[in-house]
MISE-436220 format. One line per 8 residues: number of its first residue (from 1); their letters; for each residue x, y, z of N, C-alpha, C, O. Coordinates in steps of 0.001 Angstrom, whole numbers, always signed. Layout:
BEGIN
NUM = a = X,Y,Z,X,Y,Z,X,Y,Z,X,Y,Z ~ ... .
//
This chain:
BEGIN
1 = xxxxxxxx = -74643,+99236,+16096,-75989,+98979,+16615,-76920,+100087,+16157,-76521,+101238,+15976 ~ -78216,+99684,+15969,-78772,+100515,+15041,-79987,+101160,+16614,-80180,+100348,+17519 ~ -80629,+102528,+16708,-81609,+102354,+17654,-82627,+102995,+17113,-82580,+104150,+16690 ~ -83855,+102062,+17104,-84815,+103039,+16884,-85348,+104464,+17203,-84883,+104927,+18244 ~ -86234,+105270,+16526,-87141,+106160,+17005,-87747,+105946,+17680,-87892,+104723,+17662 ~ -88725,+106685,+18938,-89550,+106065,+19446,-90605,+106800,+18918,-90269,+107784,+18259 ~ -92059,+106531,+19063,-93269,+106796,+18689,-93219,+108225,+18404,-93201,+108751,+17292 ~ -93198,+108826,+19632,-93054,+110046,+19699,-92521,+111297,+19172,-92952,+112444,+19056 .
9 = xxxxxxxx = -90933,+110407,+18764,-90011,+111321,+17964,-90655,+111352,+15951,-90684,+112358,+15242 ~ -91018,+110108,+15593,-90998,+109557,+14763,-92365,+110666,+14449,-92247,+111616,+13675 ~ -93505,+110388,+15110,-94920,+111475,+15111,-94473,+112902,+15399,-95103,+113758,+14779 ~ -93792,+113206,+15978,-93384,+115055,+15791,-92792,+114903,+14731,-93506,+115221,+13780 ~ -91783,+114552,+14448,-90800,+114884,+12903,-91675,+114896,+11905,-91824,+115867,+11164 ~ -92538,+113442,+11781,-93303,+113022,+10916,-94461,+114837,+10301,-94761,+115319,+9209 ~ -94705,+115200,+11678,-95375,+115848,+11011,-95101,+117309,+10656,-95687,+118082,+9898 ~ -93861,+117467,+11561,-93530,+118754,+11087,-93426,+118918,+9717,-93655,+120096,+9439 .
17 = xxxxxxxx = -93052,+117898,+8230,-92770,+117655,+7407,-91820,+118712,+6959,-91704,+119229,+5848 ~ -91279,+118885,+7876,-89698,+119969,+6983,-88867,+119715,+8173,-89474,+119740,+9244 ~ -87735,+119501,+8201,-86671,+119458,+9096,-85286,+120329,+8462,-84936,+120645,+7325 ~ -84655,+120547,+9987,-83220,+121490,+9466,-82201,+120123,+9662,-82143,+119382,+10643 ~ -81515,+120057,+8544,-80283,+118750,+8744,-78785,+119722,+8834,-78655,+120688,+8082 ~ -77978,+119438,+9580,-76787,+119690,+9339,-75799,+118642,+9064,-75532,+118042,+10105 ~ -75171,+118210,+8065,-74075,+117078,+8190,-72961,+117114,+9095,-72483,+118221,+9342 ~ -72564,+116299,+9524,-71282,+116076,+10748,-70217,+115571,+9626,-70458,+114619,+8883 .
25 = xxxxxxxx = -68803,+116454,+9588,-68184,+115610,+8802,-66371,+116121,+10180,-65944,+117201,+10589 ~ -66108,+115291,+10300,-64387,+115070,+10735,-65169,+115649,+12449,-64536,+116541,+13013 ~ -66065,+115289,+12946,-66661,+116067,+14102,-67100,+117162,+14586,-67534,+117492,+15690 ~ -66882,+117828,+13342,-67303,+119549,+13372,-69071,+119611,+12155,-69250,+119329,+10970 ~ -69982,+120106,+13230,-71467,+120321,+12344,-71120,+121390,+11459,-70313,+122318,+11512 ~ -72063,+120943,+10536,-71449,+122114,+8967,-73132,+122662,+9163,-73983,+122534,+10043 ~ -73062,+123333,+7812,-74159,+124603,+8008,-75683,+123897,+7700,-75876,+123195,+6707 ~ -76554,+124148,+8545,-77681,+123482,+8397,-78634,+123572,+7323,-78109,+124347,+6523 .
33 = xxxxxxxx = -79521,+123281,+6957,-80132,+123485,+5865,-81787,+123007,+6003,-82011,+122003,+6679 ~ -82910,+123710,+5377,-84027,+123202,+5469,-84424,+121974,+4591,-83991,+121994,+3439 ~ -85141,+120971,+4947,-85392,+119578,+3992,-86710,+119379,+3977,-87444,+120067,+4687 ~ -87193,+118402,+3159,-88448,+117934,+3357,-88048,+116029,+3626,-87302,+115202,+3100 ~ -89130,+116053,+4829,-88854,+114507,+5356,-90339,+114238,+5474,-91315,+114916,+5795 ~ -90046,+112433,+4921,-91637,+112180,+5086,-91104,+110812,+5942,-89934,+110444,+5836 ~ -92239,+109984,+6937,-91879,+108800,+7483,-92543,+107991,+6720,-93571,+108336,+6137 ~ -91927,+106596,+6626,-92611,+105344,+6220,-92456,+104505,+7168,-91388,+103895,+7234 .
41 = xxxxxxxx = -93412,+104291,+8060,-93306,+102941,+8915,-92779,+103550,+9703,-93356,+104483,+10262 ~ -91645,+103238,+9958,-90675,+103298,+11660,-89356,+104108,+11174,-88358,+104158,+11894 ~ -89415,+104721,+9942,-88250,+105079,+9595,-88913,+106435,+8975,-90080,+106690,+8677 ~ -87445,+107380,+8879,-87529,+108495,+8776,-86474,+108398,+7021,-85617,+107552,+6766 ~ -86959,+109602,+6058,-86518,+109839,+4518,-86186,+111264,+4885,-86722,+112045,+5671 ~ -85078,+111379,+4036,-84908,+112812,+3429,-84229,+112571,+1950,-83884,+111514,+1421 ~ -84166,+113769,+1525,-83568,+113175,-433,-83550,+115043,-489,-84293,+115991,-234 ~ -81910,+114709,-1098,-81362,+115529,-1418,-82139,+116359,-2914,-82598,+115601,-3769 .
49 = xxxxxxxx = -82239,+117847,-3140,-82902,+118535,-4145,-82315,+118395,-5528,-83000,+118415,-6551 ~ -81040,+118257,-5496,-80367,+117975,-6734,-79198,+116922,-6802,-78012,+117119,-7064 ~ -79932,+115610,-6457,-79375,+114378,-6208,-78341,+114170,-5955,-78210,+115095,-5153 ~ -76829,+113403,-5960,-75656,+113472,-5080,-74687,+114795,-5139,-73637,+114940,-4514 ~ -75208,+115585,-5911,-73941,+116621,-5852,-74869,+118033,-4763,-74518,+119167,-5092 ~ -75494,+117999,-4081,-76258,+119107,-3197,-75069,+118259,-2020,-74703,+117139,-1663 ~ -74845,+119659,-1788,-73249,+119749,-513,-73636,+118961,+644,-72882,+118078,+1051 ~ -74843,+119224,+1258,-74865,+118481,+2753,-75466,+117207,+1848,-74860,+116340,+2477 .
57 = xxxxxxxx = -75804,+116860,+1388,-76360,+115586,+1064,-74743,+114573,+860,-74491,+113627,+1607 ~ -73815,+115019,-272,-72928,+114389,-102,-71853,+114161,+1155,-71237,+113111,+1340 ~ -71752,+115386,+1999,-70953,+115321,+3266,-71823,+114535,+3752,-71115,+113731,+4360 ~ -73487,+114038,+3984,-73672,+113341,+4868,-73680,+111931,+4551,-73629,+111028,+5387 ~ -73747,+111790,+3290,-73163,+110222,+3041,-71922,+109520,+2816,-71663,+108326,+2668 ~ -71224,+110566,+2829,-69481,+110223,+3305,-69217,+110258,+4845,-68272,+109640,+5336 ~ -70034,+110956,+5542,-69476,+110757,+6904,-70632,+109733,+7809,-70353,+109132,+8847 ~ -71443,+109729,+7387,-72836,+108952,+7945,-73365,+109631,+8769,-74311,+109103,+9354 .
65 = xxxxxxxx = -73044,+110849,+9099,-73490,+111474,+10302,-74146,+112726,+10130,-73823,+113495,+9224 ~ -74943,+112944,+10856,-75787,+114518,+10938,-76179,+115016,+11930,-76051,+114121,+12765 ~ -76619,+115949,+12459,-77555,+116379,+13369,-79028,+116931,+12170,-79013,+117311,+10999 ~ -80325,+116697,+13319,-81710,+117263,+12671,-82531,+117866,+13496,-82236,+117560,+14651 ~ -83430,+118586,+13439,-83933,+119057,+14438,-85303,+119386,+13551,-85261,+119770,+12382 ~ -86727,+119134,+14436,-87781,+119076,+14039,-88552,+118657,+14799,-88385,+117658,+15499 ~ -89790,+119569,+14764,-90898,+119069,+15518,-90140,+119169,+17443,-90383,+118442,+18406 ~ -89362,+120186,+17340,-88901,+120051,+18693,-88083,+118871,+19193,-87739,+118716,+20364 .
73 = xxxxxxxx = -87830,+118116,+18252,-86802,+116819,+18791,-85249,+117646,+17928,-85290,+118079,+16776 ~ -84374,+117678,+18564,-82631,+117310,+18226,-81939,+116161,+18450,-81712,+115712,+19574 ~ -81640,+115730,+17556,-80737,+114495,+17640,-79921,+114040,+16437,-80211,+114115,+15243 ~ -78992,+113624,+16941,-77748,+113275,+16200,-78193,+112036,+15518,-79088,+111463,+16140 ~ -77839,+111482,+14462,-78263,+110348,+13583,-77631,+109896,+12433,-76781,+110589,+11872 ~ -77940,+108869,+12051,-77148,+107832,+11051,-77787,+108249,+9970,-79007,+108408,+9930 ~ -76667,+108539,+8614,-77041,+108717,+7480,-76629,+107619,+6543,-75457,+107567,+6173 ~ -77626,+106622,+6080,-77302,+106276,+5075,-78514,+105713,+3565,-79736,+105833,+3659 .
81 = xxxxxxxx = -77843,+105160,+2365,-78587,+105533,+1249,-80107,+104458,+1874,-79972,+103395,+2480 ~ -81103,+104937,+1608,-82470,+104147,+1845,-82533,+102431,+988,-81653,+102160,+171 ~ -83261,+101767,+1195,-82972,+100035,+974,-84370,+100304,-141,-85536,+100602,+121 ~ -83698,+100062,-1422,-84190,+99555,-2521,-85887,+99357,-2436,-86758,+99971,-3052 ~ -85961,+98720,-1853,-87434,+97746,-1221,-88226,+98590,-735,-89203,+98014,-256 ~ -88297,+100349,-567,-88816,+100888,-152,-88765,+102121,-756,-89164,+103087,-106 ~ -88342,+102281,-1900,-88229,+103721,-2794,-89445,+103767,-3465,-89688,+104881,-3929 ~ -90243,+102960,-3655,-91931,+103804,-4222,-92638,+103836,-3588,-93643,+104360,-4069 .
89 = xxxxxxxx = -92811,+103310,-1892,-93428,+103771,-939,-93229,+104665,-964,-94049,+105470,-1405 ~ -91404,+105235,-268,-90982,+106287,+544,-91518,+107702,-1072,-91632,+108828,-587 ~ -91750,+107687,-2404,-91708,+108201,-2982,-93240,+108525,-3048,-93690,+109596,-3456 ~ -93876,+107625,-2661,-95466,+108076,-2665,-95836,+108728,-1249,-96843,+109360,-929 ~ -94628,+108351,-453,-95167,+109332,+639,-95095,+111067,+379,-95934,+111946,+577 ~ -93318,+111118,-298,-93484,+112006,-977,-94298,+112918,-1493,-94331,+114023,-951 ~ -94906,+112721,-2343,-96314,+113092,-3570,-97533,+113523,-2723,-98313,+114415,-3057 ~ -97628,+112627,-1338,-98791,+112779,-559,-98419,+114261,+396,-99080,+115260,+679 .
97 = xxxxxxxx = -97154,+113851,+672,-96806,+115055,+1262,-96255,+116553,+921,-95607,+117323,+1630 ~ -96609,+116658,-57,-96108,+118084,-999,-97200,+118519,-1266,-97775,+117777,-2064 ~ -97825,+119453,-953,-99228,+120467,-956,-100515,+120218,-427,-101657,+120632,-630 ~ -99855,+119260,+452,-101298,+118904,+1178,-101620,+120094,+2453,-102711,+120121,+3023 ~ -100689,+120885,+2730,-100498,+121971,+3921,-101001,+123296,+3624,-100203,+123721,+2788 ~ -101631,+123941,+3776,-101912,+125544,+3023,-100553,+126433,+3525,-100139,+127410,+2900 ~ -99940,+125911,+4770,-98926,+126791,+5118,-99096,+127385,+6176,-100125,+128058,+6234 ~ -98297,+127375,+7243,-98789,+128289,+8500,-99290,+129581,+8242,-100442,+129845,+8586 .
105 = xxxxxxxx = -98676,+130313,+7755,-99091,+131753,+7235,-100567,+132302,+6832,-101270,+133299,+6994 ~ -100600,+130898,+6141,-101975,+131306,+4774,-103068,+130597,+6283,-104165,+131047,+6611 ~ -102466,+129638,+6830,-103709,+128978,+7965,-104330,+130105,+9044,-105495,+130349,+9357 ~ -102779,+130812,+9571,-102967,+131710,+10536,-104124,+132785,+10304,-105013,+133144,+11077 ~ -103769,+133278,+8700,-104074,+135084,+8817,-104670,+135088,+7315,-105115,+136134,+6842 ~ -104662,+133841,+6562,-105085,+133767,+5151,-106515,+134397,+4905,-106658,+135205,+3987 ~ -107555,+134043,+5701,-108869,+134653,+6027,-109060,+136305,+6585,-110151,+136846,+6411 ~ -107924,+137061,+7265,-108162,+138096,+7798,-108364,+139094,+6853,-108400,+138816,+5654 .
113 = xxxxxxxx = -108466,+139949,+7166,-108345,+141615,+6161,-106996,+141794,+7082,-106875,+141684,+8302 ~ -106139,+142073,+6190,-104815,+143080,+6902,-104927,+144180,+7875,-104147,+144475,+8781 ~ -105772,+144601,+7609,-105547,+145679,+8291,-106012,+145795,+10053,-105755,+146533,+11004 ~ -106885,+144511,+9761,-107543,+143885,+11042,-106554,+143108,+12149,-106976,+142864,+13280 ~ -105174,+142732,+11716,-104295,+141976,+12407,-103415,+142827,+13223,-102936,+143826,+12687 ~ -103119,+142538,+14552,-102738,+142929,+15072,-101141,+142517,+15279,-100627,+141492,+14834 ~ -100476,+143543,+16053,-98810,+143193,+16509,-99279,+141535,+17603,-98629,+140508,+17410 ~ -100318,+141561,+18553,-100193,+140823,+19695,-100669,+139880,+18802,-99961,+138892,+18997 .
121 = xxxxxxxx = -101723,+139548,+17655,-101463,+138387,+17475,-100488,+137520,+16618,-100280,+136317,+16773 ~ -99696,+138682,+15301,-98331,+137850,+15015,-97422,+137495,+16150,-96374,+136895,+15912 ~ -97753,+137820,+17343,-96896,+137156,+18839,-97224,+136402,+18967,-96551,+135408,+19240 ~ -98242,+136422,+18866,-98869,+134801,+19820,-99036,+133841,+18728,-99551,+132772,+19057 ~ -98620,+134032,+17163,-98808,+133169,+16643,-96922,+132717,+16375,-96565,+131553,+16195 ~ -96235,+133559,+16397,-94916,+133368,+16682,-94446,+132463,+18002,-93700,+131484,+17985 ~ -95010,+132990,+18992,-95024,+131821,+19674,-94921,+130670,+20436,-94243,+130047,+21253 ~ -96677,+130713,+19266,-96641,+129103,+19078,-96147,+128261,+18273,-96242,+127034,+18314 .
129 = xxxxxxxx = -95335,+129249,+17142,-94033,+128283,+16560,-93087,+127707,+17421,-92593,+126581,+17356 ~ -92817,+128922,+18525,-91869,+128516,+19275,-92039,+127162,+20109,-91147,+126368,+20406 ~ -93472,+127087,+20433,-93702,+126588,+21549,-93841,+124761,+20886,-93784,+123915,+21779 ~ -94012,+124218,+19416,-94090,+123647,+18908,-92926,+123411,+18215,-92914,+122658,+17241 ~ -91916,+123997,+18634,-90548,+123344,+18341,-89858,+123829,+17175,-88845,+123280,+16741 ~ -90407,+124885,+16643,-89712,+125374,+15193,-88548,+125853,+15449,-88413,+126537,+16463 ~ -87527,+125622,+14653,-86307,+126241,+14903,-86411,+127813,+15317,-87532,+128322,+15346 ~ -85408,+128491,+15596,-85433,+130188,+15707,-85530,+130292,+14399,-86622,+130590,+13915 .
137 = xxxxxxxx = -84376,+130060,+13551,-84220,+130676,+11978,-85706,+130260,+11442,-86267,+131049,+10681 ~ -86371,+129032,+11817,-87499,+129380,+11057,-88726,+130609,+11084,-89267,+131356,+10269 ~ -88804,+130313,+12587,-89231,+131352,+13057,-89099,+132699,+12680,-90115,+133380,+12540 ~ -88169,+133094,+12527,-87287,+134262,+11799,-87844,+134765,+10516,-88450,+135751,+10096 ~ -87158,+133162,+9903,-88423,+133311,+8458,-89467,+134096,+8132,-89519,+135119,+7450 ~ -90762,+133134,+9037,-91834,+133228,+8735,-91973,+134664,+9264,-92764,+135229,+8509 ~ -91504,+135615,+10348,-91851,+136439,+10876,-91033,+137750,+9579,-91392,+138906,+9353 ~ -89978,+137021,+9017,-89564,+138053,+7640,-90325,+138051,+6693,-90408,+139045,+5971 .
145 = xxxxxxxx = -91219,+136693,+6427,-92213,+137112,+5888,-93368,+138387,+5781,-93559,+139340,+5026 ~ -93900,+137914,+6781,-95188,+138923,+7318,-94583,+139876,+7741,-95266,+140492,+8560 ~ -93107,+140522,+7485,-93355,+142113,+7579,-92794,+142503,+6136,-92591,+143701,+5936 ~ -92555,+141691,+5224,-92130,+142060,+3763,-93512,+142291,+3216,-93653,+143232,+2434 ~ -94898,+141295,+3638,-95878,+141350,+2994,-96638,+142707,+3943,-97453,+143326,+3259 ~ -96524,+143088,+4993,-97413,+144397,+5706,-96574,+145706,+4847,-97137,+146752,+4520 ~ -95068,+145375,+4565,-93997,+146383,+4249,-95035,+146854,+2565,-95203,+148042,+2290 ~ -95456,+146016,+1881,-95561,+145930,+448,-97082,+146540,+148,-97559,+147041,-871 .
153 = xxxxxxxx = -97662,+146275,+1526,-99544,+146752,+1922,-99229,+148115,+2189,-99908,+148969,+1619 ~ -98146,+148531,+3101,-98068,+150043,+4013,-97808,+150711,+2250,-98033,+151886,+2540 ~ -97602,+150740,+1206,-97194,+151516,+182,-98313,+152329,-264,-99391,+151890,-664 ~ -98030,+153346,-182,-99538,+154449,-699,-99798,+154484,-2287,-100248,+155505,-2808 ~ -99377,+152866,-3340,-100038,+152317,-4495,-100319,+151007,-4450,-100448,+150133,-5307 ~ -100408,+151057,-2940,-101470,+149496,-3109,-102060,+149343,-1935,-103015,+150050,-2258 ~ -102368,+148974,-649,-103202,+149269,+546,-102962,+150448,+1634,-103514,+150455,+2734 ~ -102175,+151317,+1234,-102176,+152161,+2197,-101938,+152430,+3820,-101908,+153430,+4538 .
161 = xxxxxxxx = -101773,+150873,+4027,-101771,+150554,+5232,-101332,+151220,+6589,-100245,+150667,+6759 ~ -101472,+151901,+7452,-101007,+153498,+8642,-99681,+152378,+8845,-98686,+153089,+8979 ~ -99331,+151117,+8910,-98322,+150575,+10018,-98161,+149245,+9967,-99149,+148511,+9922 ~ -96859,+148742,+9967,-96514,+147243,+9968,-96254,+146126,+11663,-95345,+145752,+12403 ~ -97574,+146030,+11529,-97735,+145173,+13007,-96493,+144353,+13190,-96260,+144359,+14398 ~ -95644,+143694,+12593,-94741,+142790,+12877,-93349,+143337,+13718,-92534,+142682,+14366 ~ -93428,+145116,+13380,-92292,+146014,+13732,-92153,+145517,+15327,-91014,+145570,+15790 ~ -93327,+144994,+16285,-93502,+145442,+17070,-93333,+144026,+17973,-93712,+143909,+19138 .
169 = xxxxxxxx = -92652,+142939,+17138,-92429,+141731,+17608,-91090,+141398,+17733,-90276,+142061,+17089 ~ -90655,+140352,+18553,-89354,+140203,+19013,-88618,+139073,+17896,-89306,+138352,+17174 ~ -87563,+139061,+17893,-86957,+138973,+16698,-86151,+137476,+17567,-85680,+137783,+18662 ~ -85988,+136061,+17192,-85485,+135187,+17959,-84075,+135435,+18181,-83701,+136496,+17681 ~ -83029,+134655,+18886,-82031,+134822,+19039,-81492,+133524,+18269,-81830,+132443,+18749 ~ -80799,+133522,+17279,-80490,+131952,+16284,-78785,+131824,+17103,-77861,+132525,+17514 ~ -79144,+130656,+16981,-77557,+129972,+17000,-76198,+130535,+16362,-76543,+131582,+15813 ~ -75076,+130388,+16202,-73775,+130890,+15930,-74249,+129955,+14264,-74829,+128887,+14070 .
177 = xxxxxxxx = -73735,+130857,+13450,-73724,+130251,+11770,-72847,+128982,+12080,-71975,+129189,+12924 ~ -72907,+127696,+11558,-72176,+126538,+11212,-70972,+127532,+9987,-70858,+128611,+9406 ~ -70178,+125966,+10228,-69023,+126465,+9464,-69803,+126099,+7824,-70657,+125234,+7632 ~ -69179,+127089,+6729,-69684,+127222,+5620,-69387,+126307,+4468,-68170,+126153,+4364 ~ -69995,+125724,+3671,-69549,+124510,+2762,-69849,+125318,+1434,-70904,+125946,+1346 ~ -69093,+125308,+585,-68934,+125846,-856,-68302,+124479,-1633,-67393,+123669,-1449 ~ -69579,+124801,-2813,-69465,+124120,-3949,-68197,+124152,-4742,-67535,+125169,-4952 ~ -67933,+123000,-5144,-66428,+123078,-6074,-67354,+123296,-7590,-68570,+123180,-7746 .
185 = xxxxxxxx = -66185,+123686,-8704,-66830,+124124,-10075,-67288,+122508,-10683,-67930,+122318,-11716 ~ -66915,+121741,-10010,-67443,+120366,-10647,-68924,+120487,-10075,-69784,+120441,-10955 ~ -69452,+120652,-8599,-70050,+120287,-8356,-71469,+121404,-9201,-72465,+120977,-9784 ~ -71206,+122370,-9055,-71489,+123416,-9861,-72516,+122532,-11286,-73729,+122395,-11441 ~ -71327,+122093,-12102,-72042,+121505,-12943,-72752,+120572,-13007,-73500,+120298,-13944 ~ -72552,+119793,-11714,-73341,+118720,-11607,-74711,+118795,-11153,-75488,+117840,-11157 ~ -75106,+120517,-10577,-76375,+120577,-10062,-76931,+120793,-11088,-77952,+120211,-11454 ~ -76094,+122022,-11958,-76690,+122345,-13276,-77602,+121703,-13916,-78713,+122057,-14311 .
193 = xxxxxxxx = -76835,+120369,-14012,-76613,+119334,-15717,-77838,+118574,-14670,-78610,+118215,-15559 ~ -78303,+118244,-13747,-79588,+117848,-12720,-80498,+118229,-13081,-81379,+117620,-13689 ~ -80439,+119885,-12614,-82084,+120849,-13153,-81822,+120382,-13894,-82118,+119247,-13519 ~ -81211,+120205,-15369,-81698,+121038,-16549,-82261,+119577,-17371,-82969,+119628,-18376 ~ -81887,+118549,-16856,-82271,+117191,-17315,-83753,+116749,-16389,-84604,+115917,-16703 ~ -83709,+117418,-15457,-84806,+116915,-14410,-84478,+115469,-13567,-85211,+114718,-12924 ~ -83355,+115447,-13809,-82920,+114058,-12468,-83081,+114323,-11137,-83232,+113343,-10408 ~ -83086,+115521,-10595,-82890,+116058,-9578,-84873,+115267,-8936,-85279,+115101,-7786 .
201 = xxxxxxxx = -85325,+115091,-9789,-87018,+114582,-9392,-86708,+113177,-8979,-87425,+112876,-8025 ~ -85846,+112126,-9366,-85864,+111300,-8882,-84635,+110813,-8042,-84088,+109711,-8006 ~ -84374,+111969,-7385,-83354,+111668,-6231,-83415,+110636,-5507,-84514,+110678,-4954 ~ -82723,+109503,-5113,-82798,+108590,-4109,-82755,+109330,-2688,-82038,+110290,-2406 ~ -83725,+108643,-1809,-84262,+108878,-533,-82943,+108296,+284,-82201,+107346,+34 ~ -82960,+109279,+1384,-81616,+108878,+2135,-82254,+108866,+3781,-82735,+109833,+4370 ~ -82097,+107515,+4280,-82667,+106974,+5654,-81966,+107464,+6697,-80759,+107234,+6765 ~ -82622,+108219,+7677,-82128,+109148,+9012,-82350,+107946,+10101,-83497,+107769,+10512 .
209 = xx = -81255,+107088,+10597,-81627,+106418,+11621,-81250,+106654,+13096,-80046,+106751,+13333 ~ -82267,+106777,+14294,-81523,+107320,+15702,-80478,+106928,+15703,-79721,+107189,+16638 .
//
């Protein structure tokens, strides 16, 4: 039995436009990974970066199963290959959805002078990642960001900066690592021989159903 999304789930995911997938394979979640998902209609896409040989992409179409998490929804879900009849939609959603975002970062603080930003407001803009459902590790991320870029300003040959506001923010607490999936030397070549042909661009879209 198949169950839909409801509105709700379908409009948060939809717009978070990046989700963390982990594949479920023999009942044990394997290591999660960041994706880009776009919706068409009532259904949710993801597509693997270097078409069937990228590790969670193939564990999740051998086992059908995953967990995702986005936009503050978690849920367990059906993996399987997307229906023909909908690969140049789901592919133009694609296209629409790749740089249409400036990026939280560049939205937050893109306009400031550095030196003008404070510790309390990378908090409060941290957050409101939180508070909008971003994973911790993303969170994490973005907050390793903005102290690599204050770290690179504080240098006395390029802004001089007295101090790295981010020092002064709390660091999330992430989940226990998933168990680890390593590439076999076949698969190896198969990502290779992907880039280097550019197949990896027309990956088939793989349908996340509740």
């Amino acid at each position: 039995m198949r169950l839909a999304w409801t509105e709700n789930e379908l409009r948060r995911i939809g717009d978070a436009e990046e989700l963390e997938i982990a594949p479920v394979r023999r009942g044990t979640g394997r290591a999660s990974r960041p994706i880009w998902v776009v919706r068409y209609g009532d259904d949710l896409y993801v597509r693997a970066a270097y078409v069937e040989a990228s590790g969670w992409h193939r564990i999740a179409r051998a086992s059908g199963q995953a967990r995702i998490s986005a936009g503050g929804v978690e849920k367990d879900v059906t993996v399987q290959d997307a229906d023909p009849g909908v690969l140049d939609a789901v592919d133009a959603a694609y296209r629409r959805g790749k740089g249409k975002s400036p990026g939280v970062l560049m939205a937050a603080f893109g306009d400031r002078p550095a030196e003008k930003i404070t510790t309390r407001e990378i908090s409060t803009f941290l957050r409101k990642l939180d508070s909008e459902g971003v994973s911790p590790r993303s969170v994490n991320k973005n907050r390793q960001v903005l102290s690599a870029i204050f770290g690179f300003a504080c240098r006395v040959d390029t802004h001089n900066l007295p101090s790295i506001p981010v020092a002064g923010t709390a660091k999330r607490r992430e989940p226990l690592a998933a168990v680890l999936d390593f590439y076999e030397p076949e698969e190896v070549e198969r990502i290779a021989s992907a880039a280097a042909d550019g197949s990896h661009r027309g990956a088939q879209p793989t349908n996340l159903s509740a």
